[in-house]
C-alpha positions as CSV (number, residue, x, y, z in Angstrom):
1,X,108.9,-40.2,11.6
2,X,105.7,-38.7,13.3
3,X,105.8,-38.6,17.1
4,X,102.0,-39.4,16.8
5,X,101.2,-43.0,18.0
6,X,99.9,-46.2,16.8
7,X,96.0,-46.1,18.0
8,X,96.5,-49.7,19.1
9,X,98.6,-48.1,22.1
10,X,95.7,-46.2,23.3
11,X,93.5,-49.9,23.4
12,X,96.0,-51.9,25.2
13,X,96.7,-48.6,27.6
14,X,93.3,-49.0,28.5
15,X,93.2,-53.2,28.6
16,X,96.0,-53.0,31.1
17,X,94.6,-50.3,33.2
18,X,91.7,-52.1,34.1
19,X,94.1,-55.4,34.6
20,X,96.3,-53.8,36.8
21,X,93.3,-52.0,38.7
22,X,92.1,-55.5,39.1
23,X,95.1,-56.9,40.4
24,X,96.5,-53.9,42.6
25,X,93.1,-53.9,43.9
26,X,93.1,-57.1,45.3
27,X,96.7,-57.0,46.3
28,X,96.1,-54.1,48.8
29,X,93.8,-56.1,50.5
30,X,94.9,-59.1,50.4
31,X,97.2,-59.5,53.8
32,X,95.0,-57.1,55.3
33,X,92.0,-59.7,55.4
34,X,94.2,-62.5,55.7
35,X,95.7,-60.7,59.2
36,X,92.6,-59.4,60.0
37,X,91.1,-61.0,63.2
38,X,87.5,-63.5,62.6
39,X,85.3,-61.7,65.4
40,X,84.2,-58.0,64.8
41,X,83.0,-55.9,62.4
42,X,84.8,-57.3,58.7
43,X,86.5,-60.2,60.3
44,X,88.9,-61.8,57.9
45,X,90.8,-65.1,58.1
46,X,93.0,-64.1,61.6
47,X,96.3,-65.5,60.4
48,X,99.5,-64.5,61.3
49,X,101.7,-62.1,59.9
50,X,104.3,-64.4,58.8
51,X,101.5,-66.9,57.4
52,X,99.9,-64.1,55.9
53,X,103.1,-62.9,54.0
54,X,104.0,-66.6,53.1
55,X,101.1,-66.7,51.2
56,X,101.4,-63.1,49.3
57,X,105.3,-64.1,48.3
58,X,104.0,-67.4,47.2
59,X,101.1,-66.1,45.4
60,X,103.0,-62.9,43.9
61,X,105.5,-65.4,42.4
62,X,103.3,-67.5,40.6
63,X,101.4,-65.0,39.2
64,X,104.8,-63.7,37.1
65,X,106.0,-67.2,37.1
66,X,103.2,-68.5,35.2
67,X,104.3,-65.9,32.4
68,X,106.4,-68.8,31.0
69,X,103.3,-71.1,30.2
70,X,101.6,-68.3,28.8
71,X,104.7,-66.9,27.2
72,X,104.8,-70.6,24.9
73,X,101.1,-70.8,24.1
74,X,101.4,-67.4,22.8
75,X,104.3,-68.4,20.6
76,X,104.0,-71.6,19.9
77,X,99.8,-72.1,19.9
78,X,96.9,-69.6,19.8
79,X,99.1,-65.8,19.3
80,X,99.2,-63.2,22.0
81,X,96.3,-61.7,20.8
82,X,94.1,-64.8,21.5
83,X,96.0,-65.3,25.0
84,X,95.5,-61.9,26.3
85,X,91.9,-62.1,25.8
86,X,91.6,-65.8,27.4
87,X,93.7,-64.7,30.2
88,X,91.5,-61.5,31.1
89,X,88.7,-63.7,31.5
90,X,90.1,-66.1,34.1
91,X,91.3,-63.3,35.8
92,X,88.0,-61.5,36.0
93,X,86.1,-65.2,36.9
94,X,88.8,-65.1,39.4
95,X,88.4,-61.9,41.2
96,X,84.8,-62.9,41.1
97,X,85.3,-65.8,43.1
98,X,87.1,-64.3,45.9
99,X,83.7,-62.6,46.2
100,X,82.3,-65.4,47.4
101,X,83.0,-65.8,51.2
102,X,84.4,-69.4,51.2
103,X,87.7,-70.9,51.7
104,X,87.5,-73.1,48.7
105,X,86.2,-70.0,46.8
106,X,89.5,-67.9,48.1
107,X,92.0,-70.9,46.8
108,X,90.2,-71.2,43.5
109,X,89.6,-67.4,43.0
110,X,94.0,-67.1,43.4
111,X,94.4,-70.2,41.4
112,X,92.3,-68.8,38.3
113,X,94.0,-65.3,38.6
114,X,97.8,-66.5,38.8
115,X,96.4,-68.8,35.4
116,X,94.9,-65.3,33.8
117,X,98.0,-63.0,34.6
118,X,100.2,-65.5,33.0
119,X,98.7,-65.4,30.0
120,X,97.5,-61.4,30.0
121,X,100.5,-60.2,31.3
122,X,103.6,-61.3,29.0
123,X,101.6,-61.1,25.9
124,X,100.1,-57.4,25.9
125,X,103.6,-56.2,26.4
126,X,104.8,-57.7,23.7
127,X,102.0,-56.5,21.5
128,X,102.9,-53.3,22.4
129,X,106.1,-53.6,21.3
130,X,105.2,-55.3,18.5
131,X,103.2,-51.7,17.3
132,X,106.8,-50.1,16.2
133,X,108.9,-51.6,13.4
134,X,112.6,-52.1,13.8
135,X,114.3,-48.4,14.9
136,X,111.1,-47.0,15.6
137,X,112.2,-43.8,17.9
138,X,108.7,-43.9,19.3
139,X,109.1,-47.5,21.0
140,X,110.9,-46.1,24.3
141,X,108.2,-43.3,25.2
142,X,105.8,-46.0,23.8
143,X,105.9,-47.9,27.0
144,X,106.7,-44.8,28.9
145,X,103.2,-44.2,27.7
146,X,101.4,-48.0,28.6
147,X,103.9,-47.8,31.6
148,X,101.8,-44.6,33.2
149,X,97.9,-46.7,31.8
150,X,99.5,-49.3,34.6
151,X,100.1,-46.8,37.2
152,X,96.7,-45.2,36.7
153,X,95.0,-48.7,37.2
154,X,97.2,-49.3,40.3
155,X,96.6,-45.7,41.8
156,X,93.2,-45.3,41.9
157,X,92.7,-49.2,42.7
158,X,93.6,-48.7,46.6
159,X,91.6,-46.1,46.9
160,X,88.4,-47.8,45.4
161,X,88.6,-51.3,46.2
162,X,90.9,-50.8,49.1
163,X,88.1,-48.5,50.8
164,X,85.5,-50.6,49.9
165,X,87.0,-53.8,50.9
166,X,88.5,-51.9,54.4
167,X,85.3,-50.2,55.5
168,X,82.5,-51.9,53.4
169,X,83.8,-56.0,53.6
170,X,86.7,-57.9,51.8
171,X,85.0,-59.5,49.6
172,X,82.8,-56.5,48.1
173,X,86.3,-55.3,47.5
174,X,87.5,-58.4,45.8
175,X,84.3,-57.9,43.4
176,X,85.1,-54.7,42.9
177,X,88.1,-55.6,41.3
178,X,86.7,-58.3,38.8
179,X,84.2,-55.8,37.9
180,X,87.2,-53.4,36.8
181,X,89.0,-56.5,34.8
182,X,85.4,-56.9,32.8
183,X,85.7,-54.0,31.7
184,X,89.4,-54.2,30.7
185,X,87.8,-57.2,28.7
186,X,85.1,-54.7,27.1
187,X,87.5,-52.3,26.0
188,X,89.9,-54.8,24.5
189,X,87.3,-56.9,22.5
190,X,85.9,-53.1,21.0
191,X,89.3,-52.0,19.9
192,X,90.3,-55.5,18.0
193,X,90.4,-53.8,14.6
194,X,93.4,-51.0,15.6
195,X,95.2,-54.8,16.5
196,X,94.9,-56.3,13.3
197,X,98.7,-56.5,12.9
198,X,99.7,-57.3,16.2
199,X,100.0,-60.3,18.9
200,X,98.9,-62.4,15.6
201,X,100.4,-66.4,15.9
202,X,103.6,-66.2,13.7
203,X,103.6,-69.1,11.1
204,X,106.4,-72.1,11.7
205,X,108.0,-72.3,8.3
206,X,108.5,-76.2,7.3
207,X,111.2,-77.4,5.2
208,X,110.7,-81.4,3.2
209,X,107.9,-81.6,5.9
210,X,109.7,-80.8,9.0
211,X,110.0,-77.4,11.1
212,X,112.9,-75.3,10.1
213,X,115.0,-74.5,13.4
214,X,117.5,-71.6,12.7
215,X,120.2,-71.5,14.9
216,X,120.9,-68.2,16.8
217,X,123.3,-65.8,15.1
218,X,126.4,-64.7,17.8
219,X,124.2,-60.9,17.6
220,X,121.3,-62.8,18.5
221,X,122.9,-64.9,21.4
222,X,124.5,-61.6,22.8
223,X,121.2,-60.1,23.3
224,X,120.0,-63.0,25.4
225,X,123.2,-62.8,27.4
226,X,122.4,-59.2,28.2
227,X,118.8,-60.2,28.7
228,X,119.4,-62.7,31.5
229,X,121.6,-60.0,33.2
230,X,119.3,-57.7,33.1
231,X,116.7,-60.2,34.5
232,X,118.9,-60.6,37.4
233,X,118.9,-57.0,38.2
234,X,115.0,-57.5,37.5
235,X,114.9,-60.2,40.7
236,X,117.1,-57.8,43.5
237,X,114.7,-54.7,42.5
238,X,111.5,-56.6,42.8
239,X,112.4,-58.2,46.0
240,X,112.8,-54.9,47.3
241,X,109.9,-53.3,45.9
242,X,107.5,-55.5,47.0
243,X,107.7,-55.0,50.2
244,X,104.9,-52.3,49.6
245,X,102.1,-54.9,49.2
246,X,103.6,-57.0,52.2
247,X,105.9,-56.1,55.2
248,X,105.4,-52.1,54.5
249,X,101.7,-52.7,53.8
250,X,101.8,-54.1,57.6
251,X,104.4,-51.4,58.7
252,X,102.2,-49.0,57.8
253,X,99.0,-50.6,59.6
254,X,100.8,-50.8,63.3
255,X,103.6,-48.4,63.5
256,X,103.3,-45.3,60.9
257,X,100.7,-42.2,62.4
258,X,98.3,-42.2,59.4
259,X,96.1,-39.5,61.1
260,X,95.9,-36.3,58.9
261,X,93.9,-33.5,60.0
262,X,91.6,-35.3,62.6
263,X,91.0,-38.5,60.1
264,X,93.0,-41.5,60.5
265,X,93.6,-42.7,56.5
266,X,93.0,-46.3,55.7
267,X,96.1,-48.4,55.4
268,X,95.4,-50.0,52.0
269,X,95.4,-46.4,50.5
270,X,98.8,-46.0,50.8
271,X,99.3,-48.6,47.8
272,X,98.2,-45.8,45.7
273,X,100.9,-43.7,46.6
274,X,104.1,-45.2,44.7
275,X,101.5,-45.0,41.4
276,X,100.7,-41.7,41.5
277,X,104.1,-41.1,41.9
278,X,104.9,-43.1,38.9
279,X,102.1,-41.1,37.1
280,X,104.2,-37.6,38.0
281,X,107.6,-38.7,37.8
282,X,107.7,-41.1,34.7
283,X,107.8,-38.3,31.7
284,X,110.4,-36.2,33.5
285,X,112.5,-39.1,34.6
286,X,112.3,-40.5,30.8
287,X,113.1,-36.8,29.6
288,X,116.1,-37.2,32.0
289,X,117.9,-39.9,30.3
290,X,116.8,-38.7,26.7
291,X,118.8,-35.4,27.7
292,X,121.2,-37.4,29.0
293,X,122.1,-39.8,26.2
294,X,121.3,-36.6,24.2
295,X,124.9,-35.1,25.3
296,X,126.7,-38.0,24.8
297,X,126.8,-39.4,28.6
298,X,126.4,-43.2,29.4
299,X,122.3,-44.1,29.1
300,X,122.1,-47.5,28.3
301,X,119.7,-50.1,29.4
302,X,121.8,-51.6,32.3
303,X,123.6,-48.5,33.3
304,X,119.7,-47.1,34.1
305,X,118.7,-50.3,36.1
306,X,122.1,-50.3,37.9
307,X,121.5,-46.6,39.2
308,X,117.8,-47.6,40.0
309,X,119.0,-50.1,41.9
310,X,120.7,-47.3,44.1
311,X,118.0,-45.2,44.3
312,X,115.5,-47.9,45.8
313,X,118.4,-48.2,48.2
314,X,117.9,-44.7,49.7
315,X,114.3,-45.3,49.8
316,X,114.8,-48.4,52.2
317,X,117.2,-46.1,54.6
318,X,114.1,-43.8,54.8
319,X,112.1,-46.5,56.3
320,X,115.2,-47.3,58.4
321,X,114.6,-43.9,60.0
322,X,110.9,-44.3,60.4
323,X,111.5,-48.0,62.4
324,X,114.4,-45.8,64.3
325,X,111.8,-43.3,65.4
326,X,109.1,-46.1,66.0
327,X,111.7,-47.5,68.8
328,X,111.2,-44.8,70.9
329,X,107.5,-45.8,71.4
330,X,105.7,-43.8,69.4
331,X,104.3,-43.8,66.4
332,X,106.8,-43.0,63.2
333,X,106.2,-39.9,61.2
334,X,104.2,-40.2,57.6
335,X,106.9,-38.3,55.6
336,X,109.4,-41.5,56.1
337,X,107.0,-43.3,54.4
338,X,106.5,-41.2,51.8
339,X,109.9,-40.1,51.4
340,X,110.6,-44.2,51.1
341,X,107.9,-44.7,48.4
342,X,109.0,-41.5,46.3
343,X,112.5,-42.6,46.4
344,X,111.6,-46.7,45.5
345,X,109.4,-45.0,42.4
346,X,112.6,-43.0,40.6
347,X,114.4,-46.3,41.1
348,X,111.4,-48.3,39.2
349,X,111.4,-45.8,36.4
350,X,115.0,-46.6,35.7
351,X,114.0,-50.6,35.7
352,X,110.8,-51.4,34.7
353,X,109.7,-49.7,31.5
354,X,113.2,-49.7,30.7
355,X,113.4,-53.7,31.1
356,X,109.9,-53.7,29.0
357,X,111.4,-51.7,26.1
358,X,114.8,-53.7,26.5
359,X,113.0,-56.9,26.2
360,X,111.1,-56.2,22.7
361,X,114.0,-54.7,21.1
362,X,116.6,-57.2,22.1
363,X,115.0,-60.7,21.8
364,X,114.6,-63.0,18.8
365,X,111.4,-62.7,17.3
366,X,110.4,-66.2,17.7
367,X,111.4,-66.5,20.9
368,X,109.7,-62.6,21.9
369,X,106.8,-63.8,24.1
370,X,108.6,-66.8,26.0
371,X,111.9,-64.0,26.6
372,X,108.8,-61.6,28.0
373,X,107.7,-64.6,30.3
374,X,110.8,-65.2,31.4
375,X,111.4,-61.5,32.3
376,X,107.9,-61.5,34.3
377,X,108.9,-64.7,35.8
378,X,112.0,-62.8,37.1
379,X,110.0,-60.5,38.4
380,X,107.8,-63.3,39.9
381,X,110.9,-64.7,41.7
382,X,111.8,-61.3,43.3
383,X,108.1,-60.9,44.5
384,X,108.7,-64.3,46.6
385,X,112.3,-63.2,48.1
386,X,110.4,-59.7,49.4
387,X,108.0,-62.5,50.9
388,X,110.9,-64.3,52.1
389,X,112.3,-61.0,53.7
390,X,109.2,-59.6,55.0
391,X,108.8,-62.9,56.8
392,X,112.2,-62.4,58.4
393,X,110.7,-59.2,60.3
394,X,109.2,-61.5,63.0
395,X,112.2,-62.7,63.8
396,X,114.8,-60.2,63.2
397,X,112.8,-56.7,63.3
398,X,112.1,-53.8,60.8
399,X,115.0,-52.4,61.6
400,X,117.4,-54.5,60.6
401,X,115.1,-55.8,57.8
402,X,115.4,-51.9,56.1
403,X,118.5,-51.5,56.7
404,X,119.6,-55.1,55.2
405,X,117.4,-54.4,52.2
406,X,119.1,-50.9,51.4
407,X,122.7,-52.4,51.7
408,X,122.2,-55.1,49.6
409,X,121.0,-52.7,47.3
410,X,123.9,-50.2,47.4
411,X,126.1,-53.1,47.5
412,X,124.6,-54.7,44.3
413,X,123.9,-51.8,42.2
414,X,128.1,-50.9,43.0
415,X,128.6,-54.3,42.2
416,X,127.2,-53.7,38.6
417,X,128.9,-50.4,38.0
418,X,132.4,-52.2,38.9
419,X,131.7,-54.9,36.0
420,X,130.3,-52.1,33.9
421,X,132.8,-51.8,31.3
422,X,133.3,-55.4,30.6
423,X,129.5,-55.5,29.9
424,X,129.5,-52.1,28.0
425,X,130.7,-53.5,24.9
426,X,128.3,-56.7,24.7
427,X,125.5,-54.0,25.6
428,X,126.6,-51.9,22.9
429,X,126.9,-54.3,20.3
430,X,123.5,-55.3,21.5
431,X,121.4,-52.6,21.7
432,X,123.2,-50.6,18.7
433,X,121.1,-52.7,16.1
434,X,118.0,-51.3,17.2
435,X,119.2,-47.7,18.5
């Protein structure tokens, strides 16, 4: 089979680079101008940091939770062809009205983006997988592929709209970002006829006049079983990850020395740095397990999220030395946060793209857009429990919030390998149909 891809890939790469340069955009700055006192130059809304981070968790969740929704229309309504376009647009009407400097304006301008995601998000992963047939040995570094168009929209994002929004005002940078997701929407309506065959609304077969429900076959019920496991996985690593956009995002701001050679470096930058380092690391980390399974060692799907899992562990002790060194009164060296961030990005290429894959090769195919919801739901939840935990710094302190966070991890991710081999088997049997 050629290694050369579908041209479709190359569209949706580009769709959801300009969606995810939209959203990481706005999610660098977001509890930046929320925390951000109202008097002085770029005032923002002067809340707290735990009312600030209440809002991101709450926000962060519903954006994945809303996958669900948009998941079933998909499925069951319009395609995910259709819902992928509708939801760009309310995302980029969204990001347009955060523009606007207005309090009703801010709660609408979320309120249409967590509507847009849900729909946009669930459904263009699906059609990507939907681009290989059954056993297609391409599918893997297919999303390996789309996974590194994501991490070049959330890289250079920061840097852009963070600058703009963090020197120039908030709300230029909030525009910046819708003007990003239009042209997501561009590129997506020009490249419609290299999607002919994809994200197209499946037709319900009808038997004497009513819908024809097949019941699950046992192979079919043991990949949802593995599913759901691995969505549990998906919830731990998320709430640890996302404490980039929240606690570490504020971290960063008060207590990490972000001058470099004379200039002090915006916070909101620093968002870009876990993206670039998915944009580095993701070929040789996916090159690593290829070799891997390649000479017969243990590979599969939850094996690679359970040593991920471990890995984001160690980057959470790197930030336990950086609020060690901040005790002491001075600010905490750069290279812990960098260190942390490198470290939390080897443990996402072992999760993410390998839980996107996972997904389109292991769930029904009626049921493939509302089991992608469901993961991005998953996701959703973990994004409110960093909130959760990012909230707990006020109280308990960075310190002991790290070095909570990189326990549970080790403890979890141990936890996985113990039960290992009473899952291997269900794994196998699952993922060997479409190996």
């Amino acid at each position: 089979m050629t290694s050369r891809h579908p041209k479709g890939l190359a569209i949706l790469f580009f769709t959801e680079m300009w969606e995810r340069f939209s959203f990481y955009g706005m999610r660098a700055i977001l509890v930046l101008y929320l925390t951000k006192e109202t008097m002085g130059a770029n005032p923002g809304l002067g809340w707290s940091n735990t009312d600030a981070l209440a809002l991101y968790g709450w926000y962060t969740m519903l954006v994945y939770v809303m996958s669900i929704p948009g998941g079933y229309v998909a499925d069951r309504l319009l395609g995910q062809k259709k819902t992928v376009f509708i939801g760009g647009m309310f995302i980029a009407l969204g990001q347009l009205t955060l523009a606007i400097d207005n309090m009703v304006a801010f709660y609408t301008g979320l309120a249409l983006i967590i509507t847009g995601v849900g729909g946009l998000k669930p459904n263009i992963s699906t059609m990507v997988g939907g681009l290989y047939k059954q056993g297609d040995s391409r599918r893997d570094s297919g999303f390996t592929i789309f996974y590194i168009g994501i991490n070049i929209g959330a890289a250079s994002a920061p840097l852009l709209v963070g600058y703009v929004g963090e020197v120039y005002g908030w709300h230029y940078g909030f525009g910046l970002a819708g003007i990003g997701m239009l042209l997501g929407q561009i590129v997506y309506i020009w490249g419609q006829k290299y999607l002919k065959d994809v994200g197209n609304l499946l037709p319900v077969k009808k038997t004497e006049g009513k819908k024809e429900h097949t019941p699950l076959t046992k192979i079919e019920k043991d990949r949802i079983i593995v599913l759901l496991i691995s969505f549990l996985i998906v919830i731990v690593f998320w709430g640890a990850y996302e404490q980039a956009g929240g606690l570490m995002n504020l971290y960063t701001k008060a207590k990490i020395n972000r001058v470099v050679l004379g200039w002090e470096i915006p916070t909101s930058l620093f968002q870009s740095v876990p993206a670039f380092f998915v944009i580095i690391l993701g070929t040789a980390v996916a090159s690593f397990w290829a070799k891997r399974q390649l000479k017969g060692k243990e590979a599969s799907s939850l094996f690679k999220m359970a040593i991920g899992t471990f890995i984001m562990g160690f980057g959470f002790l790197m930030m336990s030395g950086a609020a060690l060194e901040a005790a002491t009164g001075v600010k905490a060296m750069l290279i812990w946060l960098i260190a942390s961030y490198l470290l939390q990005v080897i443990g996402e290429l072992s999760i993410s793209p390998v839980a996107l894959s996972f997904i389109t090769k292991l769930a029904p195919a009626k049921y493939a857009s509302i089991m992608m919801g469901i993961y991005f739901a998953a996701t959703g939840l973990g994004n409110k429990l960093a909130g959760l935990v990012g909230e707990l710094a006020s109280n308990a302190g960075e310190l002991e919030v790290f070095t909570g966070i990189a326990v549970f991890c080790f403890a979890f991710g141990a936890l996985l390998l113990v039960f290992f081999k009473k899952l291997k088997v269900l794994t196998h049997n699952a993922e060997a149909i479409t190996n």
